[in-house]
Structure formats: C-alpha cells, structure tokens
N, C-alpha and C positions, 0 to 999 in steps of 0.2 A: 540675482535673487528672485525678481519678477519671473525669470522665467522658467526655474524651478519649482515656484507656488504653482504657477500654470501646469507643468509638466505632473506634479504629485496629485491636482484635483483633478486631469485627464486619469489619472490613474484612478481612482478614487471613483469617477464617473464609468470609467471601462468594467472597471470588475464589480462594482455592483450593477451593472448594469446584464455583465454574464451570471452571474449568483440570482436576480431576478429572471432568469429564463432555465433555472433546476426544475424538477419536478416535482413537482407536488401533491399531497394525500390522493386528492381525483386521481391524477396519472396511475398512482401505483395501485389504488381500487381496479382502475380501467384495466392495466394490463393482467392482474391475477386474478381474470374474467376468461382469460384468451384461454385460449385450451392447443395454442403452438408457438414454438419460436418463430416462425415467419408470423403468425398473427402480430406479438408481439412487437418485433421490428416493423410491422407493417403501421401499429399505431405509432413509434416513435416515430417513424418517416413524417409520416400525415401530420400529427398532433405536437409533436414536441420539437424545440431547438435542435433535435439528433436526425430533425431532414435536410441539414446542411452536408452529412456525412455516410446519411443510409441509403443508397441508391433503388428507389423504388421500384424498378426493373426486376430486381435479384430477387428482393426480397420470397419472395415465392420457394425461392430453392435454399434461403438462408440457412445456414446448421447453426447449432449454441458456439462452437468455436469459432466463427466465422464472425460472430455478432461481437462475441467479448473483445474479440482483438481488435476490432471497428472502433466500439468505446475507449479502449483502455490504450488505443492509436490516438484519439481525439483530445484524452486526457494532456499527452504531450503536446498535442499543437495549439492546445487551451493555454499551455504555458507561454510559448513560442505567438501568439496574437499580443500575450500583453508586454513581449519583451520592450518594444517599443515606447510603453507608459513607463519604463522604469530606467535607473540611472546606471552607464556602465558596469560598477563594482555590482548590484544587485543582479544585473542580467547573468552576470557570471557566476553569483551565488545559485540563483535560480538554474542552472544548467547542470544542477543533479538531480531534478528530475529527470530529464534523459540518463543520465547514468542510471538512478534508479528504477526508471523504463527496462531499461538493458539487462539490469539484472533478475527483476521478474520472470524477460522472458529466456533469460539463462536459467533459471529456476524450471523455468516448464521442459527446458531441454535438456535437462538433467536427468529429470524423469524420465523423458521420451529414452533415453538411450537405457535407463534402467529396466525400462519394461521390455529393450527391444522394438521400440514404434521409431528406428531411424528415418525412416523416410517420411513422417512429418517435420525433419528438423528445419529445413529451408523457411515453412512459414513463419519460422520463429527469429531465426538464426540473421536472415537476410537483412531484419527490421532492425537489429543492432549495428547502430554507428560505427565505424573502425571494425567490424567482424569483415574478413575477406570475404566475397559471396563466393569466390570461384573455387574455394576448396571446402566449400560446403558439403558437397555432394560425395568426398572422401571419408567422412567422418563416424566411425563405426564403433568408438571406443570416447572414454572419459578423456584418455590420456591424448585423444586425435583431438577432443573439442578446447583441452585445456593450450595444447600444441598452436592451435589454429589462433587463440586469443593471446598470443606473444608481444602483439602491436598495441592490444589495446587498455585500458584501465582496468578489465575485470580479470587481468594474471596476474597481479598482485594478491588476491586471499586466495587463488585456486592452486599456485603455481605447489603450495606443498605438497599436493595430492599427487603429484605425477609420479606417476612409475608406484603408488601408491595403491594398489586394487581393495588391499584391503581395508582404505579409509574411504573410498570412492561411494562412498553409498550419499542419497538425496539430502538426509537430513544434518549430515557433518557439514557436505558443500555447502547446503544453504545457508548454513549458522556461521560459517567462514564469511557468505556473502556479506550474511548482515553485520556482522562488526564491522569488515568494511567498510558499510554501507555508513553505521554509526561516526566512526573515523572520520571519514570524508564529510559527514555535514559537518562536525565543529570547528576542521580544519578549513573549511571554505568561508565559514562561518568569521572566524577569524582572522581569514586573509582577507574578505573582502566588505564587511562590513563593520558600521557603527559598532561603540560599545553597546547603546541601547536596543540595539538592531539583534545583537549578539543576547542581548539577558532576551528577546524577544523569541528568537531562535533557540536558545538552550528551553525556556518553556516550552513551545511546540512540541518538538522532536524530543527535549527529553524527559517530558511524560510518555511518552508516544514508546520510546527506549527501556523505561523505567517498566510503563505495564506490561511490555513485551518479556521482558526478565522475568518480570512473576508469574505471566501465564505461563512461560517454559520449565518455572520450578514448578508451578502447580501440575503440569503434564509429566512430570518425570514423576512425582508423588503418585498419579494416578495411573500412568501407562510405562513409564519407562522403567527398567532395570540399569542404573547407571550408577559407579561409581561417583564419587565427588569430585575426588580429581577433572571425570570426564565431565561432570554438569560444569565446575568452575570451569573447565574451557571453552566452555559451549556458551557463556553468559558475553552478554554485551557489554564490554567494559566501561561503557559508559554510566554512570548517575547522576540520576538529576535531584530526587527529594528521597532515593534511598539510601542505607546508611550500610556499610559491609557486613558489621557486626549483625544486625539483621538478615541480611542476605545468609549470612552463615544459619543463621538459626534457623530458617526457612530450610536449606538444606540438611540441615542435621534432624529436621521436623520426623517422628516416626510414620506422621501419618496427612496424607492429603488437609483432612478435620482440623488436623493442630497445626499445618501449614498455614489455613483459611484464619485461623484463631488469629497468630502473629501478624501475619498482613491486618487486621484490622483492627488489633492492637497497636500494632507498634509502625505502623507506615500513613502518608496521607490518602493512602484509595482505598481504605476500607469497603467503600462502598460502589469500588468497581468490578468487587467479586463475590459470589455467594455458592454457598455448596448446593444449593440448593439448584445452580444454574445446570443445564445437560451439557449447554456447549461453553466451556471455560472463556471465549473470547469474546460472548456477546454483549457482556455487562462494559467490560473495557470499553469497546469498539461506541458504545453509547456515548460512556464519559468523556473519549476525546471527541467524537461528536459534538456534542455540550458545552464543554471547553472552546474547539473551535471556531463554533457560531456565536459564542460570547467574543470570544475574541477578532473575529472578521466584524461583526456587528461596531465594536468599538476601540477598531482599526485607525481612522480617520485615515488621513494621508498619505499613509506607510506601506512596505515593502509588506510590514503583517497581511495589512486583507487581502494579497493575492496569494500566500503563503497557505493562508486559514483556507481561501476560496479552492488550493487545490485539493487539499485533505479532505473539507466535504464530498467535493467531487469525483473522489475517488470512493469515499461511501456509495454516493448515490450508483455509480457505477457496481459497486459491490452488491446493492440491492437488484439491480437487475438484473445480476447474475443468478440472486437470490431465487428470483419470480421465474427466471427461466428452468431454472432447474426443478421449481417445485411444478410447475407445469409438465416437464417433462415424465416427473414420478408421479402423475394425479392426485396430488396433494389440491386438497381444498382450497379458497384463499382465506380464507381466516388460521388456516395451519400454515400457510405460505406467509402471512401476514407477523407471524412469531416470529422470523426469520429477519424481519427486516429493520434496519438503526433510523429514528427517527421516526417512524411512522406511528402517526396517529394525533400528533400535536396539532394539525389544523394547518398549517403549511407547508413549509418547506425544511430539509434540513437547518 
C-alpha cells in the first residue's frame, strides 16, 4: 500500500513536473516573430524543453515536415518516459497512444499515395511499429500498403478497402481509422482499468468523440454532398453526452444554420460552435483544451493527469504547427495568433 502512495505521487511529481516545462504566451509571441522554420526550431532548440530533441546542428536546413514529425515523435516518447510512474494495467492502457501515433501517420500516407508523392512514404511508414520496413519501398497502390499492414493492428478497419478502388479515397480510410481508433480506447479502457478510471476515460475521449461527430455533421452540412446512409457510416459510434434522436435531427437538418440551432439547443456544447467561426474546429479544439487543464489540474494522483497532460500536448504541438505555417505564408503574428488554442491567458495551456 506504502509503496503504491509512493509510486502515484512520483507520478503526480513527473508529469507536473513535464506540463511545467510547455510553452508559454512568451514562447509563442517569440516564435511568430521568426520569419522561418529553421528560426523557429532554432529558438525551440535554445529556449524551450524541445532542445532535448531538436539537434542544433541541423537546424539550419530544417524543412516544416521534418520539424512536425520531430514534435509529434516526442509526443510518443513523452508517453513512454512516464510508463514507469504508472501501474502495469495503466501502461498498457496508455499504449494506444502509439497505436494512435501509427495511425496519424497512416493518415499522411494515405494521402502521399493519393496524390502520387510515393517516395515520401518510408519517412512515415518506417516510424510505425509492426509495419515491415523491407517492403516498403514496393508500395505503389492502397491495396500494396493495406497488403503490407496484415501483421499489424491497423488491418482491421482498412482490410474492407482492398481490391476496393472505388472506396479507396483519404476521407472514407480515415473515418474507418477513427472508429477504430474509438473502439479500441473503450475496449482497452475496460480491459485494463478501474471502474472510476473507466467514467474517467469515457469523459476524455468521449467529449473528444462526441465533438468530432458534430464537426463531421457540420462539414457535410457545409461542404459535403452525402447521402445519410453514407454520413451514418461515417459517424463514430461512439457517444458520450449525445443522444441518437439528435444526431438524426442534425442529419436531416436542411441547412448548416438549423444544424448550429440544434447543437445548441438540444446537446451540452452549445458553446463549442458558432457559425460565426471560419474554421468549424477551432471553438471545439478550445473547449477540450479547457476541459483538459481543468481536469490535469485536479487530477491528483491518478492515471488522469498523464492522460489530460498528453492531449494538451498535442495542442501545444498543433500550435506550432500552426506558427510554422503562418510564417511560411507571411501571415502577420497577430493573424498567426487567431490560429492558435489557448493563447493569450497569461500562461500556459
């Protein structure tokens, strides 16, 4: 018992300890000052916790893809540092982060082969645990990368596609991913943790689930041409505080406006969407933001604050992508600074 209290306040001391070394308001002023991605990198090297990981050598020649996948590498081994602070059954819950690593950058390789960019696929392909490296370099089609992932976890939602061309497009694969992706936290969720662990996890992930659902109906309102049928297939069967009968009515909604109405009538996130917004996912992306620092904040002991501590940090990581890319299009920083979740409160995520 002694030396589980021990083991939970090492935890408790580790990951606040990495959540007091995120970036803060300064930082993200500083960088959308820089007018390149090597500036950029050159100040996280120097300035920030990201010079355990940015090799100040390079930096000089660094490109935007090179930097992201650096970050969004480090995000997994942020995991993998505190495996140790936590208890068997949790380490193993926590090991879908790598899975959902894996699928990210299946997600980008999806694309590459859509556009025809195969011969970037290795930098992606290779970083996935259980992907063969050696028949990497064969891989010229959907049905070669779905073939090649036979071994591993991520041909279970792909494997329908095959021999399938004309479902094979980005946006079906990925929406396969993410139920998936849904599936597997509840299920791991349930095999390897507490009940309390479990209502703790289902909050998380399934607001995180939930907003995802409505910004997909909101984008089909606005951009898509889709039958119902094919939105109902495309939804994450997961819910956490939606209700179906809603979920219908938002799909039968004639108009984007009378979509926005029912979400803020009749669901709890009224107020993580507005028509008013240009990019549908930025109000979301705030509110789990919000949610999650409340809840990393009054974590105490638990598997929570490392859970809450990776989601901001995958913000934070999202913001840097943010300032790289508006640098790259000479975007001002105060118009680079719209872009980004959290900023402006006076510290940190």
């Amino acid at each position: 018992m002694i030396g589980q209290v021990m083991k939970n306040s090492a935890l408790y001391a580790k990951v606040h300890s990495m959540y007091g070394k995120m970036l803060s308001d300064n930082d993200y002023n500083m960088m959308m000052n820089m007018t390149s991605v090597p500036s950029v990198a050159e100040y996280l090297a120097e300035n920030t916790s990201y010079k355990r990981i940015i090799d100040r050598a390079s930096v000089s020649n660094i490109h935007r893809t090179q930097l992201e996948q650096i970050l969004r590498d480090d995000l997994k081994a942020d995991a993998e540092r505190l495996r140790p602070y936590i208890s068997d059954n949790a380490r193993k819950f926590m090991g879908i982060i790598a899975i959902e690593d894996g699928i990210s950058k299946l997600k980008v390789s999806l694309r590459l082969i859509h556009i025809g960019h195969n011969e970037n696929l290795s930098e992606y392909l290779s970083k996935i645990p259980q992907v063969d490296t050696r028949g990497i370099s064969e891989i010229k089609s959907v049905d070669d990368l779905i073939s090649a992932l036979s071994t591993t976890p991520y041909y279970e939602p792909l494997k329908f596609f095959l021999g399938k061309p004309e479902r094979q497009t980005p946006f079906y694969m990925e929406m396969a991913l993410d139920n998936y992706w849904a599936r597997l936290v509840y299920k791991y969720a349930k095999k390897y943790l507490s009940s309390d662990e479990v209502k703790m996890v289902n909050k998380i992930f399934g607001t995180e689930f939930d907003l995802e659902n409505l910004s997909f109906l909101l984008r089909c309102k606005k951009n898509f041409d889709m039958t119902d049928d094919e939105i109902y297939a495309s939804i994450i069967p997961k819910y956490y505080r939606l209700k179906e009968d809603v979920i219908s009515q938002i799909v039968k909604a004639a108009a984007y406006t009378e979509a926005i109405h029912i979400i803020k009538e009749q669901t709890p996130y009224g107020n993580a969407f507005s028509e008013e917004d240009r990019f549908i996912e930025r109000r979301q992306i705030e509110y789990l933001a919000k949610m999650n620092k409340h809840m990393f904040n009054s974590a105490g002991y638990t598997i929570q604050s490392p859970i809450c501590y990776v989601h901001l940090r995958r913000i934070e990581i999202d913001n840097i992508v943010s300032i790289i890319e508006g640098i790259r299009y000479g975007l001002e920083p105060d118009k680079i600074s719209g872009y980004l979740i959290g900023y402006g409160k006076g510290g940190r995520l």
